[in-house]
C-alpha positions as CSV (number, residue, x, y, z in Angstrom):
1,X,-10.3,-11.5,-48.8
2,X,-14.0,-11.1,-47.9
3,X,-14.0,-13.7,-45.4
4,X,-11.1,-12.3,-43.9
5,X,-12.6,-8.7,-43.8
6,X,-16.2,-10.7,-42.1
7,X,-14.0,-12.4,-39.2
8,X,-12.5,-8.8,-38.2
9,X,-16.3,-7.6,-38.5
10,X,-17.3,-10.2,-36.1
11,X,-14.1,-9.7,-33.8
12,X,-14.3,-6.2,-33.7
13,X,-18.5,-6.3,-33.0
14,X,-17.7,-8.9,-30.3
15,X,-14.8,-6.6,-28.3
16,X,-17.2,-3.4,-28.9
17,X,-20.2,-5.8,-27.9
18,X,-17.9,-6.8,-24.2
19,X,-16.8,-2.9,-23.6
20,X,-20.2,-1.9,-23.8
21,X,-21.4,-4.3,-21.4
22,X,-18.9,-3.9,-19.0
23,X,-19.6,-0.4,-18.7
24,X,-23.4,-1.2,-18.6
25,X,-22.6,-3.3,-15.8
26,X,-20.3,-0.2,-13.7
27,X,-22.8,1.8,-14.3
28,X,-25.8,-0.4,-13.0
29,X,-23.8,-1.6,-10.0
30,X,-21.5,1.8,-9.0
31,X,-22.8,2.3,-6.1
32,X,-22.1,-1.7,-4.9
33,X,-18.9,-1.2,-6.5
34,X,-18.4,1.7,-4.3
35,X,-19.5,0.8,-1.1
36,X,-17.1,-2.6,-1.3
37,X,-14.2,-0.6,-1.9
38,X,-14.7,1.9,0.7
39,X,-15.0,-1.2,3.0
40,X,-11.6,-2.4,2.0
41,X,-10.1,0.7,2.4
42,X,-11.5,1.1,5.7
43,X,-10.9,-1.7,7.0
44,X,-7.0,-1.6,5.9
45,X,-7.2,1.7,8.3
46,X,-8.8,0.7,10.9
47,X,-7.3,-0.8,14.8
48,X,-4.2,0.3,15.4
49,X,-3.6,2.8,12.5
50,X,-6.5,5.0,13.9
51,X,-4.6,5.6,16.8
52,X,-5.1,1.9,18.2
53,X,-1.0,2.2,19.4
54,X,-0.4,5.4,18.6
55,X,-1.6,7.0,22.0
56,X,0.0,4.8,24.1
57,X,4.0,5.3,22.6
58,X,3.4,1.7,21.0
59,X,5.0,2.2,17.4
60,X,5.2,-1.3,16.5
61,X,8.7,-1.3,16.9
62,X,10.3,-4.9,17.7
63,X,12.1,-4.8,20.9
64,X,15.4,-6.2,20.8
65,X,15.8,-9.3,22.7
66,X,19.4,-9.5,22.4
67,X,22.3,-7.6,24.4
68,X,24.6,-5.4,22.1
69,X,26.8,-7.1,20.3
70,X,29.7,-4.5,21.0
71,X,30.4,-2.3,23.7
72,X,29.7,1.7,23.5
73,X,33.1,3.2,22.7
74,X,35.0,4.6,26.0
75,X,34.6,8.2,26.4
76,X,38.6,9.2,26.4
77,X,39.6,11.4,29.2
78,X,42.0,14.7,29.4
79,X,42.5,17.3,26.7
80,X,42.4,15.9,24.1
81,X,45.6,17.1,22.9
82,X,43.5,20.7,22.7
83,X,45.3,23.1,24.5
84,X,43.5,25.0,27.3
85,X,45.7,28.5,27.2
């Protein structure tokens, strides 16, 4: 039972141990951390959806290359059958 008890010691010392460091590590480097994220960001933002297109009616729309498949529907003539009275 002890040696059991020992290898959660260990376990547990060793994931506290990792956590620590980690945040050691965040904490030294947040401002590299930072800084490389904000590049990323950026960069997903930047040509044309900083008004690259945008200005010029471009909305990256794909322009259809081809013809309709069906005719528009003809636009019936006369009443109706509505009565003009």
């Amino acid at each position: 039972m002890q040696k059991i008890i020992n290898v959660l010691a260990v376990a547990s010392f060793a994931l506290s141990s990792a956590i620590a460091a980690s945040g050691v590590y965040v904490y030294v480097n947040r401002d590299s951390i930072i800084d490389g994220v904000k590049q990323k960001v950026m960069g997903g933002f930047g040509g044309d959806a900083l008004g690259g297109g945008a200005l010029t009616g471009d909305v990256g729309l794909p322009i259809s290359t081809q013809p309709d498949a069906a005719p528009s529907a003809p636009v019936p003539s006369g009443d109706l059958g509505v009565s003009q009275s």
